[in-house]
N, C-alpha and C positions, 0 to 999 in steps of 0.2 A: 307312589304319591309322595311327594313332598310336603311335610309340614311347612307350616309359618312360624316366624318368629310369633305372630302374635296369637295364634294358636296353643303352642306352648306358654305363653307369658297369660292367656285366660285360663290357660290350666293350672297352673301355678296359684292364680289367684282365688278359684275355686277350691282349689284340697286347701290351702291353708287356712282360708274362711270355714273350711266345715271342719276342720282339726280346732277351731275356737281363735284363732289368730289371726293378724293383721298382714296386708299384703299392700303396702302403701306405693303407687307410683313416683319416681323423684324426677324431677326437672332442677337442673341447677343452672341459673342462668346466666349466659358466659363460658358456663366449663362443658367444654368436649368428654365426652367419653364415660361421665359419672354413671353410675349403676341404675338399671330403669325400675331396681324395687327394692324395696328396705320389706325384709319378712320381721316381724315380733311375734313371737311363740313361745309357748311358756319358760317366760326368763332369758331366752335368747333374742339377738339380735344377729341378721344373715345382710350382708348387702347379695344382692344377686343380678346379675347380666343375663338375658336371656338371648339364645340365638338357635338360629335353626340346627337339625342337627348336621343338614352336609350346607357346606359353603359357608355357613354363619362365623366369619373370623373374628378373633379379636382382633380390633385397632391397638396401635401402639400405647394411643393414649388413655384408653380404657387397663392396660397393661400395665401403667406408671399406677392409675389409682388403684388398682388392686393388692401393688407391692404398699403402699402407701396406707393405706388402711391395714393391710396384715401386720406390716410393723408396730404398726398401734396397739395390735392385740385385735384386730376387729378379723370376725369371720366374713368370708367373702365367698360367692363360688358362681361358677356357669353355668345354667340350665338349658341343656339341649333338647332332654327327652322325658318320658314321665319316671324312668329309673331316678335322673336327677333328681326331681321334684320329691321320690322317695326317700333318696338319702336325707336332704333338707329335711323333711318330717321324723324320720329316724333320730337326728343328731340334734337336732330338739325336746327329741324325746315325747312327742305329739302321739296321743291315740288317737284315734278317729273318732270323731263326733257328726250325726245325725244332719247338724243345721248349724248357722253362724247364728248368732243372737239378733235377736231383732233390732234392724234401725231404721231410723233415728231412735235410743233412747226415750222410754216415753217420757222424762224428765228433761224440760229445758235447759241445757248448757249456761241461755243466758239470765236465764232466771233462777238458779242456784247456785248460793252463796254471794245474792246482791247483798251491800251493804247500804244499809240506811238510815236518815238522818235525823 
């Protein structure tokens, strides 16, 4: 059986949500190739590519933003399979937790810290 890309990329977003991190989708519009998830995990930031494990290539130009960000300093990596997804938790340094925290927030975003007049 062949996984999907997007199999692997709901899994991904499941363990990091229940390790207590974020697993944000990115769309950058205009740009080819940019990473389809920004991970935040305790104090880390990961951009990550998700792709199948057999046939899922990188593009070229997914290739340039990789060097491009690692130059920066920024971590980056490809998620094929749930090992990968392991490491990522690993080199975060992430224990496993139970449950992601519940949302929405019971506190309004836009109703705290209004200022008034």
């Amino acid at each position: 059986m062949v996984v999907k890309e997007s199999m692997i990329e709901r899994e991904l977003v499941r363990r990091v949500l229940a390790a207590g991190g974020l697993c944000e989708k990115v769309r950058v519009i205009g740009k080819r190739g940019f990473f389809d998830r920004i991970v935040v995990l305790e104090g880390h930031i990961v951009f990550v590519e998700c792709k199948r494990e057999r046939g899922g290539w990188i593009r070229p130009h997914q290739t340039w933003y990789r060097k491009l960000f690692e130059a920066q300093g920024a971590a980056c990596c490809v998620v094929r399979n749930l090992s990968d997804i392991d490491q990522i938790l690993k080199n975060c340094g992430a224990a496993h937790r139970d449950a992601a925290p519940e949302f929405p927030p019971s506190s309004s975003p836009t109703t705290e810290g209004t200022l008034t007049t």
